[in-house]
C-alpha positions in Angstrom: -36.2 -44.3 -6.6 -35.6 -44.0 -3.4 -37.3 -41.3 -1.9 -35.5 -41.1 1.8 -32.1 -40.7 0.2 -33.4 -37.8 -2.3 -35.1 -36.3 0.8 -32.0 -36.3 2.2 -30.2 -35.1 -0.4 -32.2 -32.1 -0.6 -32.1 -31.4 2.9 -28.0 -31.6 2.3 -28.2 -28.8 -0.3 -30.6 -26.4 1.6 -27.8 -26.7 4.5 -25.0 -25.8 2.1 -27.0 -22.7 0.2 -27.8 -21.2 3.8 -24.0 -22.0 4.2 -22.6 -20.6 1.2 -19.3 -17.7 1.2 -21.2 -14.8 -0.1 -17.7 -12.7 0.7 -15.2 -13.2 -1.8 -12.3 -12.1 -4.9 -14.1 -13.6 -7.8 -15.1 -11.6 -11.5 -18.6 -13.5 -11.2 -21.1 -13.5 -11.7 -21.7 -10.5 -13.8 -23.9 -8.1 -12.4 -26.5 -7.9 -15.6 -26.8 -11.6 -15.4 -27.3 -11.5 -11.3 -29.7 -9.1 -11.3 -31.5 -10.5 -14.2 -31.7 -14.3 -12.7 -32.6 -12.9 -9.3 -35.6 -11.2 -10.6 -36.5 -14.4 -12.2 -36.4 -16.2 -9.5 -38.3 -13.5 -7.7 -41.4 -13.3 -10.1 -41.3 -17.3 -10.2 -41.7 -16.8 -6.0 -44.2 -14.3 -6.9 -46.5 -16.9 -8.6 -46.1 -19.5 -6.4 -46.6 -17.7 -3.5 -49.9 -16.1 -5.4 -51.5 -19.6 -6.3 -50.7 -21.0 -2.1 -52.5 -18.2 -1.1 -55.6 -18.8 -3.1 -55.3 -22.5 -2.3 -55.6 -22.1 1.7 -58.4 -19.3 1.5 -61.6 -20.3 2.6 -62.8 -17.5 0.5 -60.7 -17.2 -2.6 -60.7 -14.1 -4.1 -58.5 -12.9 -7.3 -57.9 -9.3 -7.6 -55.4 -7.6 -10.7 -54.2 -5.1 -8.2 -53.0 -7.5 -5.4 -51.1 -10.0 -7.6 -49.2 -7.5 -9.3 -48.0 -6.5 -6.2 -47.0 -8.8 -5.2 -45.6 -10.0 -8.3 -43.5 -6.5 -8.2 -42.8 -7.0 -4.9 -41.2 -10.4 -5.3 -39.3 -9.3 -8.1 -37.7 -5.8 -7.0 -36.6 -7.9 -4.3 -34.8 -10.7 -6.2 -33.2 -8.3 -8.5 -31.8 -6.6 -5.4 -30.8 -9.8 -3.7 -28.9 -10.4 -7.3 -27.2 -7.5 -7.0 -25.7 -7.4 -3.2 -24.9 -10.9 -4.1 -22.5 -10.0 -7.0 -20.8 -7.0 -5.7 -20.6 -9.4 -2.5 -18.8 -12.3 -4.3 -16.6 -9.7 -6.6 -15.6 -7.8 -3.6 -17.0 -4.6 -3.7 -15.5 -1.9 -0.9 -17.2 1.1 0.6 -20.6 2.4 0.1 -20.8 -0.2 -3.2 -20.8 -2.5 -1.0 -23.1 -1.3 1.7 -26.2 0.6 -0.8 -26.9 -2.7 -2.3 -27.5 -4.5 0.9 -29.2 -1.9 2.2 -31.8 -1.9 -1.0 -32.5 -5.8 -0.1 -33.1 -5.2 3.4 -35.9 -2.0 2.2 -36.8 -4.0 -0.6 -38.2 -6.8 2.1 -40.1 -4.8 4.4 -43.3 -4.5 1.6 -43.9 -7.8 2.2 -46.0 -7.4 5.1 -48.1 -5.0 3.7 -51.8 -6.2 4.4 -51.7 -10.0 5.3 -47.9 -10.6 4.7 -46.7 -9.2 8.1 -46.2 -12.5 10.0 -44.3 -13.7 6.9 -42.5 -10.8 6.6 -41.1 -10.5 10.5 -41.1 -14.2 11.0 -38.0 -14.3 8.3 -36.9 -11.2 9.5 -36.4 -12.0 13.2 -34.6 -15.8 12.2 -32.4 -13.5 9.8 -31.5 -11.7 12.1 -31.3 -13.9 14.6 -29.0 -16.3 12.9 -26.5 -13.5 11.1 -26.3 -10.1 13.2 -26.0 -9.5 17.1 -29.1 -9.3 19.1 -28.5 -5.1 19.7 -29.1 -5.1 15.7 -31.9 -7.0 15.9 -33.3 -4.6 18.7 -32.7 -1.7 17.0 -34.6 -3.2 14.1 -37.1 -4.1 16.0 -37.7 -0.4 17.5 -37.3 1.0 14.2 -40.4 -1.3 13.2 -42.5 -0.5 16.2 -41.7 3.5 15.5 -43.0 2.8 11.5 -45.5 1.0 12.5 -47.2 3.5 15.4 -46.7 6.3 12.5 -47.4 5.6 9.4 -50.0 2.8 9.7 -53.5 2.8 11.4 -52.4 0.0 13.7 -52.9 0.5 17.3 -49.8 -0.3 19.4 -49.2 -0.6 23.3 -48.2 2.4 24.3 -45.6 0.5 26.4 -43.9 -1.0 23.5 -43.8 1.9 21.1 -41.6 3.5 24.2 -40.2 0.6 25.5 -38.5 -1.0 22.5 -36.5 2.3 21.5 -35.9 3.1 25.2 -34.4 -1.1 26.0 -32.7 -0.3 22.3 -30.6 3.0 24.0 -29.7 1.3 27.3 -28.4 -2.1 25.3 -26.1 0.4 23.4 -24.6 2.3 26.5 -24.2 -1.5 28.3 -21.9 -2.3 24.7 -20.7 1.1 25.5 -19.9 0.7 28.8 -18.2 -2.7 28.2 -16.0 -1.7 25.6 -14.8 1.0 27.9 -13.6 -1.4 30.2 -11.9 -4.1 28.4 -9.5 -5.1 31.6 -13.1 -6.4 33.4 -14.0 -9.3 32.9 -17.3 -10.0 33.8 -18.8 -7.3 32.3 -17.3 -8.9 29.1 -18.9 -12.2 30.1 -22.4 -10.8 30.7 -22.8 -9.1 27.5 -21.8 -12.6 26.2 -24.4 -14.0 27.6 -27.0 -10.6 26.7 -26.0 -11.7 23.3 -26.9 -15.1 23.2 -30.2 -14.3 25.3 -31.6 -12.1 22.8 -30.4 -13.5 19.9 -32.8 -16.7 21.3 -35.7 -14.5 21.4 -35.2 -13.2 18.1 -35.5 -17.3 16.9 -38.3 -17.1 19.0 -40.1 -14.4 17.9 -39.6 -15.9 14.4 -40.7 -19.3 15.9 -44.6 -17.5 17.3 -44.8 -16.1 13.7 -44.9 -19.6 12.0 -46.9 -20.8 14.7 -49.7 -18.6 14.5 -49.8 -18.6 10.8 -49.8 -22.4 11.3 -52.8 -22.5 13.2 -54.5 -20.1 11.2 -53.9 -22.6 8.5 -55.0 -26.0 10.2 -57.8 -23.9 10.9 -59.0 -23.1 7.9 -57.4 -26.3 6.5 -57.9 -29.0 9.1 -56.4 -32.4 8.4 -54.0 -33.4 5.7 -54.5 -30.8 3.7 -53.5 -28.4 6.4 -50.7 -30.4 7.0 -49.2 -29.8 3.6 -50.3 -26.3 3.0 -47.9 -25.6 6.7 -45.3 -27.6 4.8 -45.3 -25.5 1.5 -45.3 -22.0 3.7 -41.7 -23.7 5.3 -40.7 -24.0 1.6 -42.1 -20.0 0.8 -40.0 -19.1 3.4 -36.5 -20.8 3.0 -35.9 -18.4 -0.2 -36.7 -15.7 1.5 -34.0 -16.4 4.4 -31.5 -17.1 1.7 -32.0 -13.9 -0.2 -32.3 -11.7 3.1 -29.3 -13.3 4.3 -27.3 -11.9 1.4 -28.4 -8.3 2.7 -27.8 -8.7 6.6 -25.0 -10.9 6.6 -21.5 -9.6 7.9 -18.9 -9.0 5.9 -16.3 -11.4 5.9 -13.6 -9.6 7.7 -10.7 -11.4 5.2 -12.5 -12.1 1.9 -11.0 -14.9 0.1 -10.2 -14.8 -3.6 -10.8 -18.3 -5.7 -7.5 -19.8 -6.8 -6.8 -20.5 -10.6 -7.4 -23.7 -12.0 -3.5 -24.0 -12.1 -2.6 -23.4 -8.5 -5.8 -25.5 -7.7 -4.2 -28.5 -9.6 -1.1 -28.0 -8.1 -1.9 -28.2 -4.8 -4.4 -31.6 -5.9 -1.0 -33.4 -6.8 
């Protein structure tokens, strides 16, 4: 067997599911079977993501209350992810299309509740930062820092719980501004480039979560061992782009609807 090739191979089929049309004219899949497949796949995340965490403790420690959490956690979110992704791919209009999106996105925060917060905001930021504009990102950002500084016990500059809502404002009136002028160009060209700047800190952000939790790791873990346990945290987290990706994707603005086998055929000859 030749284990570059399959390496390869698999490295081809992550590229295509993080490129995959999830905007389109199709009957599937059914929603039941969606929802139901999702949340199996969520649980199965659930338990894999349960056992690495006991195998890179220093001080493993199994508790009934925290593994169904997280267990429940996984799977709400799966069976959420299942559902945007149907009414997604069936073209769903409207606020049918919007509310199940918006459950996957609410459904993700609760995975940084206790030691899942780096997880949580280090696929959050490269989701964003890859699918939406960097003012969304902001915004989500501030909303974060607002939750955060009121309804947990975690103590917060006081210059970013006022600075992240305040930069989120001025960004908007800059887009404001901009769109408001649409015969200059430079303004045009600097939001361009605002854009693309903050969009890069987002993938940064993301990038300073991983790394911490990787040194944590290699700390606990030194040596090959470490090594791996950093490689199967990448793997946790590729689902969890995928699934969040169907949530904070844009629409497509022209949805395409999948031709019939006939047409298909016709245009093969």
């Amino acid at each position: 067997m030749d284990t570059r090739s399959s390496f390869q191979g698999l490295i081809r089929q992550g590229i295509r599911l993080s490129a995959l049309p999830l905007d389109a004219m199709e009957a599937h899949p059914p929603i039941g079977v969606a929802m139901l497949s999702a949340a199996g796949l969520g649980l199965l995340w659930g338990i894999i993501a349960r056992l690495w965490m006991r195998l890179i403790s220093t001080a493993p420690e199994f508790t009934l209350a925290g593994t169904a959490g997280i267990l429940t956690i996984a799977t709400l979110f799966g069976a959420w992810t299942g559902l945007a992704f149907a009414a997604r791919r069936r073209g769903w209009r409207g606020w049918k299309h919007y509310v199940p999106r918006t459950l996957v996105v609410l459904s993700f925060i609760p995975f940084g509740i206790a030691g899942g917060l780096p997880l949580m905001l280090t696929v959050l930021m490269a989701t964003l930062g890859i699918t939406q504009r960097a003012l969304t990102g902001l915004w989500v950002i501030a909303g974060l820092v607002l939750l955060v500084a009121v309804a947990t016990d975690i103590v917060l500059p006081t210059l970013v719980t006022i600075g992240a809502p305040l930069v989120a404002l001025a960004w908007t009136a800059w887009e404001w501004f901009v769109h408001r002028r649409p015969g200059a160009l430079w303004p045009r060209t600097a939001a361009t480039w605002l854009d693309r700047s903050g969009r890069t800190m987002l993938l940064l952000l993301a990038a300073c979560g991983l790394w911490s939790v990787a040194a944590e790791i290699m700390a606990g873990k030194p040596g090959l061992l470490g090594v791996l346990a950093v490689c199967f945290y990448l793997l946790l987290l590729y689902p969890l782009f995928l699934a969040l990706r169907v949530g904070l994707a844009p629409r497509a603005s022209t949805p395409s609807r999948a031709a019939p086998p006939s047409a298909m055929a016709v245009v093969t000859r």
